[in-house]
N, C-alpha and C positions, 0 to 999 in steps of 0.2 A: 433578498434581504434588503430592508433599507438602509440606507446611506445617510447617514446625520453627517450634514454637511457643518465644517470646522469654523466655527468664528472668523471674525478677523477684526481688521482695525475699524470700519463701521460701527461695530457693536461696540468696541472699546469706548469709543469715544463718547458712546450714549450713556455709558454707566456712570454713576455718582462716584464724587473721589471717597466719601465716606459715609455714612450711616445717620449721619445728621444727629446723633447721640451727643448732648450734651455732658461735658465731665463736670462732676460733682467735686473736684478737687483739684487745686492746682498742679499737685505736686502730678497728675496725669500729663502733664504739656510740660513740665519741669524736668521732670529726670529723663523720661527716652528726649528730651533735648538735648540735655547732659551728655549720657549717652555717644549721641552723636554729635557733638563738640569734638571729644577725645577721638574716636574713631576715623573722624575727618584729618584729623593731623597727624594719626598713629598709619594712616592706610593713603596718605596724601599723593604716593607716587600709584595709587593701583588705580584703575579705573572697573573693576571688573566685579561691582559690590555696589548695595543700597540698601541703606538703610531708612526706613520711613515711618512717621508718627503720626499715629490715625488714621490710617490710609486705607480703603477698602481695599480686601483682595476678593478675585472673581476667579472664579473654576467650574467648571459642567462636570455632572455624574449625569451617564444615562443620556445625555444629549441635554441635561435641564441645565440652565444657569441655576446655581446653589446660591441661596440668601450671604450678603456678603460678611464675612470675619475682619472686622476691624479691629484689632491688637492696637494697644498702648502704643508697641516698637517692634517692628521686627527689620532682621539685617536674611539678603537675599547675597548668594554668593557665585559668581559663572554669570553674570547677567551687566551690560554695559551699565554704568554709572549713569551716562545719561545718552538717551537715544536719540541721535542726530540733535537736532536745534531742540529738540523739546525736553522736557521735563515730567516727568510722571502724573498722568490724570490720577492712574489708580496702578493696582497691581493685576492685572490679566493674565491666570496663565496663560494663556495660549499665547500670549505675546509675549512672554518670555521663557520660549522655549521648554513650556510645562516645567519647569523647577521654580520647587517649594522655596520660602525661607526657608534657610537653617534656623535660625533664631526666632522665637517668637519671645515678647513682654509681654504682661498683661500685670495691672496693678489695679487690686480689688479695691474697689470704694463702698461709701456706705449702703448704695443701690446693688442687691447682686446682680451677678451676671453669668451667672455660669461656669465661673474658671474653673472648677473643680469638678466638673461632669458635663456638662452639655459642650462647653469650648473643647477642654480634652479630649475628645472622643471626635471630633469638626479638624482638629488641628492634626490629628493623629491620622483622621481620612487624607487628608492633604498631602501629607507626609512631612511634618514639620522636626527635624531631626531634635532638637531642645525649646524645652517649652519653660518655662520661668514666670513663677506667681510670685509678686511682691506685694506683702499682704501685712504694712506696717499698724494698722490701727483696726480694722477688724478681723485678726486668726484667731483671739478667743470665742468671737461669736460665731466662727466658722470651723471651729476644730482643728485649726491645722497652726502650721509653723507661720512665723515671716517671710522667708524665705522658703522657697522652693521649688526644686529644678530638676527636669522629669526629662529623661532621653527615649527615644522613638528604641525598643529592640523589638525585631519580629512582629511589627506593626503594635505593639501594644508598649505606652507607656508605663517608665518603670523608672521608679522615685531614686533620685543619686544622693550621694554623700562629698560632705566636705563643701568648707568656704574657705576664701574663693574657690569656686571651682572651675578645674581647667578643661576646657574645650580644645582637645588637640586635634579636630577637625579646621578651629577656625585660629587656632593658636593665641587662646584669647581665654582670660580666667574672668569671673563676674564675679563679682558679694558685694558685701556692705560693710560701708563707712560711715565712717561722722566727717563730716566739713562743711566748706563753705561755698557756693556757688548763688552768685548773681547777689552776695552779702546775706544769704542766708544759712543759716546756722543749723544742720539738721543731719540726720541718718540718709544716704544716699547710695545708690548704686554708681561701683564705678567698675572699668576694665581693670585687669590686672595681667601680670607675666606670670611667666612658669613657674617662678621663682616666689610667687604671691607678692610681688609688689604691684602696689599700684599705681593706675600711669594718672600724671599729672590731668589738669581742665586746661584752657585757654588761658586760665582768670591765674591759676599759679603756677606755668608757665612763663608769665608774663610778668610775675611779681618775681618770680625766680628769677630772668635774667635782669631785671632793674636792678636786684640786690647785685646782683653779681659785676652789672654794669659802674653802679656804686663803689662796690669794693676795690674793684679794678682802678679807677679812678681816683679812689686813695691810695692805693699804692702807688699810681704813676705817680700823684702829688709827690710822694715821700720821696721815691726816689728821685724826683727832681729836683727835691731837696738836697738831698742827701748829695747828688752832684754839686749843686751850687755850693753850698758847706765846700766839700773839699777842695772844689777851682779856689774859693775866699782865701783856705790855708797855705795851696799851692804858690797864689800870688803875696801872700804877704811875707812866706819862706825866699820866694825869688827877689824879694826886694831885702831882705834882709843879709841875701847876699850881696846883693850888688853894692851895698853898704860896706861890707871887707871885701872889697874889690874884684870880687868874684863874680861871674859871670857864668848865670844858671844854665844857659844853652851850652857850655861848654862842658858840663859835669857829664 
């Protein structure tokens, strides 16, 4: 029998980080940024996760290296944050201990691409536990939703219900919003709790504790006021005594 002898870092280091595919749309480099904004601050103390935007992954069936899947975002879960000094060329299974993303994005633009047969079926060989099409400007001309989010059962994808919807694998709900990011004004995908809230960005985060920083600040004013007031009343009472001969330390 022959022996297909196992990659390693050699090979790793020869592959492309990504597919050189240019994106037709901004909002492709926008939101799995987003994305990973929130997730960065939400998962700050783990190291044991990646999430990556554009990034080839690489896998062999049959001993072949397989043409690479480059997703909008995907998030990989069991895998170091970052490996020794370096940082990710690409994604290699074999250098990460064969486990798939959990998560994959993919966000249709006006060029297709497959999300709806050729990727599905590529992602589902992989073993990609949820798969996520965000498909804001052309599901009419494609037949489908904006949204939608497909879970791995029994090797074959199968279309879920509910926004946000909760990921009790990764403890993490996903849908859509309207806000603002980077001063732009738009429908966006954010993280969410179990509870369907959603978690703040960096940008209102930051604008949360300035307000708050603010508020605080007026209150200390007041009540520093509000002190100095009373010391005013306190000493104009003690001289008013002292006036009928009274002597306020002694009361």
């Amino acid at each position: 029998m022959l022996e297909i002898r196992k990659p390693g870092y050699a090979e790793y280091l020869n592959l492309p980080s990504s597919d050189d595919e240019p994106v037709d749309h901004e909002i492709q480099n926008l939101l799995p940024n987003l994305l990973l904004s929130i997730l960065a601050w939400l998962w700050s103390d783990r190291a044991d996760w990646t999430w990556n935007v554009d990034m080839g992954i690489f896998y062999y069936r049959n001993g072949q290296l397989q043409p690479a899947l480059c997703p909008d975002g995907f998030l990989s879960v069991g895998v170091p944050r970052q490996r020794g000094d370096q940082l990710r060329l690409s994604y290699a299974m074999w250098m990460e201990d064969e486990i798939p993303p959990i998560f994959v994005l993919e966000i249709v633009s006006k060029t297709k691409g497959g999300e709806y047969d050729q990727k599905l079926l590529r992602y589902a060989d992989l073993g990609v536990l949820y798969y996520c099409i965000y498909n804001p400007d052309h599901y009419q001309r494609d037949r489908h939703d904006p949204f939608e989010i497909y879970k791995l059962i029994d090797g074959v994808y199968q279309r879920q219900s509910g926004e946000p919807f909760w990921m009790p694998e990764l403890e993490l709900g996903i849908g859509r919003q309207f806000g603002s990011f980077q001063a732009i004004d738009r429908e966006w995908l954010y993280w969410f709790n179990e509870a369907g809230d959603r978690y703040l960005t960096p940008e209102e985060r930051s604008a949360l504790f300035q307000s708050q920083a603010k508020t605080l600040a007026v209150e200390t004013q007041a009540l520093e006021e509000q002190a100095q007031t009373a010391k005013q009343r306190a000493d104009r009472l003690a001289a008013k005594l002292r006036e009928l001969g009274l002597n306020p330390d002694d009361l």
